[in-house]
N, C-alpha and C positions, 0 to 999 in steps of 0.2 A: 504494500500500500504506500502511496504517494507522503508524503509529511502532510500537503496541502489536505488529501484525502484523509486523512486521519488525524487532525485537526478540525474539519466540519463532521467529523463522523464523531468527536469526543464533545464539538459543541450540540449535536442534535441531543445525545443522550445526553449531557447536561440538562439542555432544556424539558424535555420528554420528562425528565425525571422531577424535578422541580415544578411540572403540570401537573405532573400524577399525585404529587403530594399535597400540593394546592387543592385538588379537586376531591382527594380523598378527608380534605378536613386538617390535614397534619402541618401545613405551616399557616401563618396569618400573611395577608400580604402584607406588607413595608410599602408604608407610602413616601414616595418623594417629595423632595418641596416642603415650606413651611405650615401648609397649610391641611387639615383633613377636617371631612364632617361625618356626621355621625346624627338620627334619625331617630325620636322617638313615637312609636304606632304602631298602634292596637297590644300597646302594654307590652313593648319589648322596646330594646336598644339594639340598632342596627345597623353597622353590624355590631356580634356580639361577645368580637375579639377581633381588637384593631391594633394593630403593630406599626407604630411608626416610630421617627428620628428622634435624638436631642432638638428643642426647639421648635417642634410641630404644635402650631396653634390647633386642638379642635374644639370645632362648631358644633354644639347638639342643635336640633328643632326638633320641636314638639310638632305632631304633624296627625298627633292626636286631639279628641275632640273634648278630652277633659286635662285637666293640669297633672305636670309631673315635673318631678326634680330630678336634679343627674347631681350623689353625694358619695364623694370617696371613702371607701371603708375606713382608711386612716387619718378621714379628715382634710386632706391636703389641697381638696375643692370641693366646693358647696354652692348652688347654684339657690336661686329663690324660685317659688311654683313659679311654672312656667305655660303659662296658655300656650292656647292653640296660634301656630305659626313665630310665639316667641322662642328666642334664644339663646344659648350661652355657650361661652369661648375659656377656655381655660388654656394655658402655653403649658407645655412638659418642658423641664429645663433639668429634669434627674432619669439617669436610668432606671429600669424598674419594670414591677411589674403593679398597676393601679386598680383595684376592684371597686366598680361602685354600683350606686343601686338609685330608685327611684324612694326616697325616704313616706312618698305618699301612700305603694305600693312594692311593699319591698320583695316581694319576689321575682320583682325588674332587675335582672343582675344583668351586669356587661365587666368585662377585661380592656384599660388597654396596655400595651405593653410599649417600652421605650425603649430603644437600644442606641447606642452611637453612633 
């Protein structure tokens, strides 16, 4: 096999592989950029394991039809009830992994996760 040949042959199954884990549930994406959002409707957070950078602002909305909070298990953000179409921004600026929940309805759980 060629170098060139076996070089798109180690990035296919790179990618291939990296799709299949994605698709089976086994990695979160990583978002780029400073920016991600995040969805609250029909009493969930979604997505419900978001992996992004140092420095990524996210956006929750409520896009439900009654109020909910987005409240870090450790405290570390706290949002006020939030009507329908309002929102909140919180910056990650520590690695980590953040659990929080809807304080109105607390069986609303979501992850997000920070890395470098």
């Amino acid at each position: 096999m060629h170098n060139m040949d076996a070089m798109m042959w180690r990035r296919f199954l790179g990618a291939a592989l990296v799709g299949a884990a994605l698709a089976a549930g086994g990695l979160a994406p990583v978002m780029a950029g400073a920016d991600a959002t995040a969805k609250i409707d029909n009493f969930t957070f979604e997505p419900a394991t978001l992996t992004v950078k140092v420095g990524t602002t996210v956006t929750w909305t409520n896009e439900d039809d009654i109020p909910h909070t987005v409240v870090a298990t450790d405290r570390t953000f706290r949002s006020k009830a939030l009507d329908t179409d309002d929102k909140f921004s919180f910056t990650f600026t520590t690695p980590g992994s953040y659990e929080y929940f809807c304080s109105l309805h607390p069986h609303m759980k979501a992850t997000v996760t920070v890395v470098q």
